[in-house]
C-alpha positions in Angstrom: 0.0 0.0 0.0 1.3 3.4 -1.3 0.9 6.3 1.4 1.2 9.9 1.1 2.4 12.2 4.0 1.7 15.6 2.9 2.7 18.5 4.7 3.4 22.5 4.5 5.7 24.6 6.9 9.8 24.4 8.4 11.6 21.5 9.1 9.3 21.6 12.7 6.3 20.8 10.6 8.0 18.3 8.6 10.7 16.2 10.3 7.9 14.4 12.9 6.0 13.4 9.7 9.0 11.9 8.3 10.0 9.8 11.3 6.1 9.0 10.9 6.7 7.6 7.7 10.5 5.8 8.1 8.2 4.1 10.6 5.2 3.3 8.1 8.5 2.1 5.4 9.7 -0.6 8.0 6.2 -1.8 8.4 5.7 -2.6 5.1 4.3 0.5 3.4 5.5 2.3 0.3 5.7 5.8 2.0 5.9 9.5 -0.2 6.7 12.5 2.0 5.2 15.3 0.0 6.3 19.1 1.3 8.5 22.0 0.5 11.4 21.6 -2.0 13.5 22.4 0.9 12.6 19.3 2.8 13.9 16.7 0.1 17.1 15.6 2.0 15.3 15.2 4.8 12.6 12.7 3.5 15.6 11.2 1.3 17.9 10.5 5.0 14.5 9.0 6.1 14.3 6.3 3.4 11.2 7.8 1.7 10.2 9.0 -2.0 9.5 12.5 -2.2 6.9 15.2 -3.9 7.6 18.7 -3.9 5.2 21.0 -2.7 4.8 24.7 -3.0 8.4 25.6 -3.7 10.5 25.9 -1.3 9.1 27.0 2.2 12.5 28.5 4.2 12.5 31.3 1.1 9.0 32.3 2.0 10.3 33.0 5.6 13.5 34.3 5.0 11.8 36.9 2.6 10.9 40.7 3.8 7.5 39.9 4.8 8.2 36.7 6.3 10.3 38.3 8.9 8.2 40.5 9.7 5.3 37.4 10.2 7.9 35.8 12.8 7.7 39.3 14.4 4.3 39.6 15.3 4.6 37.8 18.8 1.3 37.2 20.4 -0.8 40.1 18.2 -3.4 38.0 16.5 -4.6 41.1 14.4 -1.0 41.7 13.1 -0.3 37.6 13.0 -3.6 37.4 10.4 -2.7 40.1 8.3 0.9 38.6 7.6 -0.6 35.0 7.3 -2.9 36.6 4.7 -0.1 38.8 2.4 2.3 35.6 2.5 0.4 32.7 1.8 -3.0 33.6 0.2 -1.2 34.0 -3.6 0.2 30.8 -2.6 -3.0 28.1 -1.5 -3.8 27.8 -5.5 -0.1 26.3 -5.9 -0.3 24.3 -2.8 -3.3 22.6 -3.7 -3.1 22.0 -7.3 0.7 20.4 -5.8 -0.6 18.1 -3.4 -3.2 16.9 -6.2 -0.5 15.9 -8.3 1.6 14.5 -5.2 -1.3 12.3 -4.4 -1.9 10.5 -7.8 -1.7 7.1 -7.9 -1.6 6.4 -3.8 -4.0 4.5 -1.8 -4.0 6.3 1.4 -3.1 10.2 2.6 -2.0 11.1 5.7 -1.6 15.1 6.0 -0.9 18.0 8.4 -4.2 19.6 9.1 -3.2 22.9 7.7 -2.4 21.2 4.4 -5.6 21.4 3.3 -4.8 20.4 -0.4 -4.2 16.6 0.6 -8.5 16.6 2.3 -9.5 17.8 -1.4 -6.9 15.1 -3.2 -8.4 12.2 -0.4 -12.0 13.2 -1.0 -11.9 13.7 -4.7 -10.2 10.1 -5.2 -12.3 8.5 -2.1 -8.9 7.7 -0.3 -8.6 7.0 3.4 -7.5 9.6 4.9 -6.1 10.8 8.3 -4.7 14.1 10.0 -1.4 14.0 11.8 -0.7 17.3 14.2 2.1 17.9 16.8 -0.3 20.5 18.9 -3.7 19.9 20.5 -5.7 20.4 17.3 -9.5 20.2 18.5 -10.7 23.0 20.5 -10.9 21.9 24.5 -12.3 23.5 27.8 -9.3 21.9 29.3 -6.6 24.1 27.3 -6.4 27.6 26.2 -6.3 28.3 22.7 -3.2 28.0 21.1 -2.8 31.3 18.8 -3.9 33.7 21.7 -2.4 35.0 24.5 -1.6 32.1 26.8 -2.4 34.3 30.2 -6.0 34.8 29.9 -8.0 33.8 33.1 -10.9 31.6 30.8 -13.8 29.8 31.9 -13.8 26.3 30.1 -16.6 26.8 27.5 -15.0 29.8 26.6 -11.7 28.4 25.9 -13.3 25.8 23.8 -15.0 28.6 21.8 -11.7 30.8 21.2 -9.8 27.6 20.3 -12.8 27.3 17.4 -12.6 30.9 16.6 -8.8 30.4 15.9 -9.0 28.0 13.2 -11.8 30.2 11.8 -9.7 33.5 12.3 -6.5 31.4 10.7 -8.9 30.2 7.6 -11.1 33.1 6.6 -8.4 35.0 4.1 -8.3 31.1 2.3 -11.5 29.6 2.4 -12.7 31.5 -1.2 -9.7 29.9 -2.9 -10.4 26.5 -1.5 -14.3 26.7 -2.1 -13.7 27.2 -5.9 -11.4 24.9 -6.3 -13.6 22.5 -4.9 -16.2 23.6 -7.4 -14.1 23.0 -10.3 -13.1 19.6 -9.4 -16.7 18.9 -8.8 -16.7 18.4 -4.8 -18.9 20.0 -3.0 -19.1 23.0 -0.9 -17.7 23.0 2.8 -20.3 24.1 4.7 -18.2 24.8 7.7 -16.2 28.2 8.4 -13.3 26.7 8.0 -11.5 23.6 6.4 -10.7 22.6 10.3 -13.9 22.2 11.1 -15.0 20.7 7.7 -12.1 17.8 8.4 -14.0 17.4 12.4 -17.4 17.2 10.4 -16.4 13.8 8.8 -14.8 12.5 11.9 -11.5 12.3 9.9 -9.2 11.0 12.8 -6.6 12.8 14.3 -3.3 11.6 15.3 -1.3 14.0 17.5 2.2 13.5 17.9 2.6 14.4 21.5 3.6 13.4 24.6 1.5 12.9 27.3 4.1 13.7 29.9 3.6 17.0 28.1 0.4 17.4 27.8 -2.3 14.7 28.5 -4.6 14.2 26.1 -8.0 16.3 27.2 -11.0 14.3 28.3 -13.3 16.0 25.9 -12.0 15.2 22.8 -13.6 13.3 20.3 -12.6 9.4 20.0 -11.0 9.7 16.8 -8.8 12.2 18.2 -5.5 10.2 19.4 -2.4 11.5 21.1 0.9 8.8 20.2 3.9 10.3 21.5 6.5 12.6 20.0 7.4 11.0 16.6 11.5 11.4 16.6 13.6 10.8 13.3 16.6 10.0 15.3 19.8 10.3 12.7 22.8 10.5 16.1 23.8 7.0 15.7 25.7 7.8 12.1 26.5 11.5 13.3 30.3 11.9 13.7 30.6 15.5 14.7 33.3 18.1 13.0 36.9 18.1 14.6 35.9 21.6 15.9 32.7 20.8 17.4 34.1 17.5 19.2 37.3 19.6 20.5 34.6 22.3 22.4 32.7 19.6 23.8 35.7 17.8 25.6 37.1 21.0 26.6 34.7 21.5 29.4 31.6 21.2 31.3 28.7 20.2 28.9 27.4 23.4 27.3 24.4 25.4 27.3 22.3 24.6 23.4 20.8 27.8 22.5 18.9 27.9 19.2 15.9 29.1 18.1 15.2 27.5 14.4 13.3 29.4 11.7 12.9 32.1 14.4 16.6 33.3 13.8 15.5 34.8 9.7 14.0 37.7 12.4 16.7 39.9 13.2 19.5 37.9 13.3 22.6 40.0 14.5 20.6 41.5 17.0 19.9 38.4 18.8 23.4 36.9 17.9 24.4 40.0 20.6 22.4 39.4 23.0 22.7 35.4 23.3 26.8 36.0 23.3 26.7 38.7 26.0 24.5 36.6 28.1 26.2 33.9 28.3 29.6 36.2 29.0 27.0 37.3 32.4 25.7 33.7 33.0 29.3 32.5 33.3 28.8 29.4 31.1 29.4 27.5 28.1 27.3 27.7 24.6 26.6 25.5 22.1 24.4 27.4 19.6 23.2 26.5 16.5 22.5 28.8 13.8 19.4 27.7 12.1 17.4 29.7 9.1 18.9 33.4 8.9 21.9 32.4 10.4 23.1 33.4 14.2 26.5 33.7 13.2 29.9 34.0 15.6 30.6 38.1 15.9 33.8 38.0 17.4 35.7 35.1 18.6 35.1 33.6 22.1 36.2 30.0 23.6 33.2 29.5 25.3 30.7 30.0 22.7 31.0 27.7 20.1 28.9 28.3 16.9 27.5 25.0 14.7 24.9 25.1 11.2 23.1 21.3 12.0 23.6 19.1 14.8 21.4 16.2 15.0 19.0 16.4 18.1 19.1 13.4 19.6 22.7 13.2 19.8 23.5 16.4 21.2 21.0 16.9 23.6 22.5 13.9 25.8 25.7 16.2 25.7 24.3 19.4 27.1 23.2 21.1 30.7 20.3 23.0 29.5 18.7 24.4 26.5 17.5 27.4 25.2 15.1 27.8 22.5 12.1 29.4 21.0 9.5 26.9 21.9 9.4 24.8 18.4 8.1 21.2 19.1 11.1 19.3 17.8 13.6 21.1 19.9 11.0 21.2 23.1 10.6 17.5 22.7 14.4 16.8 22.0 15.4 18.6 24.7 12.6 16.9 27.2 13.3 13.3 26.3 16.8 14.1 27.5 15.5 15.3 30.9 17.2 19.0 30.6 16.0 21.9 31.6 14.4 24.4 29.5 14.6 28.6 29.0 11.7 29.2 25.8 11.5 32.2 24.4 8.5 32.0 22.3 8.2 34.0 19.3 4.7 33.6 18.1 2.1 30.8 16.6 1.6 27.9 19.2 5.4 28.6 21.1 3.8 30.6 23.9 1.7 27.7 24.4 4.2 25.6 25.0 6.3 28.1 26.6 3.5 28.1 29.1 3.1 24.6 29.4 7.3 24.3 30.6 6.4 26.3 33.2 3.5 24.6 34.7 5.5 21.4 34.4 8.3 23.0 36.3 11.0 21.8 34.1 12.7 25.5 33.4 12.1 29.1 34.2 9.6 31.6 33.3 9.5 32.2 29.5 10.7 35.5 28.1 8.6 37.4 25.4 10.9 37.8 22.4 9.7 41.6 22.1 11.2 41.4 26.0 14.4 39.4 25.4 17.6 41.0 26.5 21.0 39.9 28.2 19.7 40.5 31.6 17.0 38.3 31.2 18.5 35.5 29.0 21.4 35.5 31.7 19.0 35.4 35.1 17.1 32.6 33.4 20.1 30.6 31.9 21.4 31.0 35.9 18.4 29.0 37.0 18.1 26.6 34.3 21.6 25.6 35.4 21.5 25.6 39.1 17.7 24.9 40.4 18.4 21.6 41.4 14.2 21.5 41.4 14.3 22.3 37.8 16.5 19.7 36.9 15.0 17.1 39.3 11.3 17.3 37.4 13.2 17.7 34.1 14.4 14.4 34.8 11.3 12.8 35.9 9.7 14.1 32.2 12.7 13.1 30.5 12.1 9.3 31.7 8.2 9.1 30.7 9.2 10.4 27.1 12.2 7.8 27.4 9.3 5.3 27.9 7.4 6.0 25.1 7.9 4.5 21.5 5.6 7.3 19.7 6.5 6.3 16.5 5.2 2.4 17.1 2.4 4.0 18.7 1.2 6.0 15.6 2.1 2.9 12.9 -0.2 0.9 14.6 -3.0 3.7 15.5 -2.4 4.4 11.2 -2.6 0.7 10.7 -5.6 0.0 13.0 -7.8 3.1 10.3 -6.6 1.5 7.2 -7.7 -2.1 8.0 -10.9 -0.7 9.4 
């Protein structure tokens, strides 16, 4: 059986979908990872064919307007207008893309927001499933993810919001999908949005989460599923650069500070402040660039600067890390029991920023609009000395350990298409 993974966004929104689908391969499935043309090494390391879709993904953010997206923090207003001048001129590709990537496949599997792949599935009358890494159906039991995290909500209320999110997130598309749909001879959504359109037909939804994390709210629906973080672990044939492996043997285990995509946003800016607070916090660094490129400004023997390190090896070789509140690196970092500093820049990072603190295992987030050395330095400080920090870090780290969320989600996708 041929399956399509289809999904949109950075290597975040990608790489869990691939160790999906190196999972699917072993047990026996033919397995296409269709995404951005900047994703093709990765599904190519993970044993999988590939479809390109919608060009490649890291230009769109790296361009004028896509920084200024990653700069919109927790301002839905701003956040929606952005979302709107970026990506509405490009749905039409996107869709028409993932009807070509599907052609010829007996399943889909896609990332919610990847609404091409619903249209492909329905038009063919092809299985089809949903595969998130957030709490994707609305819940009285969580706040919404894209607003702010601090609002004191009564339940119904937060289930509402979390609705009027995906609606708020869908409006600008939803003429662009509704006449594609025409012309391909499916019918209209009725719903506000293609979210809620996917929850009308009970399409199930596999969320690659841990529970450790967050456990799966009572009030979902029972095709709703939560399988554990979904790692594409590649540190087994890593063999790190001389430079890299002389750092780490020079001292104490460093400090990882990265923050991903996030660093196409102002890049020297926060380069200075990461290096000067790590001067104040008196430690060791190892950050990694990501998009945009933090970038070494002057030299400095306890800051050592690296492009791509594979997670899952180097987390095991670090004291605490320091990021923006992405899901891979939060769940990299948490399987290897260390502490966490987020500094959330905007989409569902302040929810997750959030959800470190309530867990205990780091300090309190900082705002990116309200980064600066001070701050970065206090909180490195704490994620490197609370001893209760590091103790309930540790605890979190062996429940993920636990875990085998890959296996989980082969046999929850095998379990739908034997149905």
């Amino acid at each position: 059986m041929h399956i399509v993974i289809g999904s949109a966004g950075t290597r975040g929104d990608v790489q869990p979908l691939a160790a999906l689908g190196r999972g699917l391969s072993k047990a026996g499935f033919r397995v296409t990872l269709a995404a951005g043309d900047d994703a093709e090494g990765l599904a190519r390391r993970a044993g999988l064919g590939f479809r390109g879709v919608g060009g490649d993904f890291q230009q769109v953010m790296e361009s004028d307007l896509g920084r200024e997206w990653l700069q919109s923090g927790s301002n839905p207003l701003r956040y929606r207008r952005l979302l709107k001048q970026i990506f509405a001129p490009l749905q039409r590709r996107w869709i028409e893309d993932a009807d070509a990537a599907v052609e010829g496949c007996d399943a889909v599997l896609h990332y919610p927001l990847a609404a091409g792949f619903l249209h492909a599935a329905e038009r063919r009358r092809l299985p089809v499933m949903a595969a998130a890494f957030v709490p994707w159906l609305p819940s009285a039991m969580i706040p919404p993810l894209m607003l702010p995290q601090r609002l004191p909500l009564a339940g119904f209320v937060r289930r509402w919001l979390g609705l009027f999110a995906h609606r708020m997130f869908w409006q600008p598309f939803m003429p662009v999908h509704q006449a594609y749909r025409a012309e391909v001879g499916l019918p209209a959504v009725t719903q506000t949005s293609m979210v809620e359109h996917a929850f009308s037909l009970s399409i199930p939804h596999l969320h690659l989460f841990s529970e450790a994390v967050l456990p799966r709210p009572s009030d979902w629906a029972a095709w709703a599923t939560v399988s554990g973080f979904a790692f594409l672990d590649e540190g087994d044939s890593y063999h790190p650069p001389a430079e890299l492996a002389r750092f780490l043997a020079a001292g104490p285990p460093p400090v990882y500070i990265g923050f991903g995509s996030m660093t196409a946003c102002q890049p020297e800016a926060l380069t200075k402040i990461v290096m000067a607070a790590v001067e104040r916090a008196g430690v060791r660094a190892l950050v990694v660039s990501g998009w945009g490129g933090l970038s070494q400004l002057a030299p400095s023997r306890n800051v050592h600067f690296a492009a791509d390190v594979p997670h899952d090896w180097l987390m095991a070789r670090v004291s605490a890390v320091v990021h923006h509140g992405g899901i891979g690196t939060l769940a990299a970092g948490l399987r290897a029991g260390r502490p966490t500093v987020v500094v959330p820049f905007f989409g569902d990072q302040p929810f997750w920023a959030r959800r470190v603190r309530e867990l205990g295992v780091g300090p309190e987030p900082i705002a990116r609009k309200s980064l600066d050395v001070e701050r970065l330095a206090r909180a490195i400080g704490v994620a490197t000395t609370d001893a209760g920090i590091a103790r309930r870090a540790d605890e979190v780290g062996e429940r993920i350990r636990a875990e085998d969320g890959v296996a989980a989600a082969v046999q929850a996708v095998t379990r739908f298409l034997d149905r």
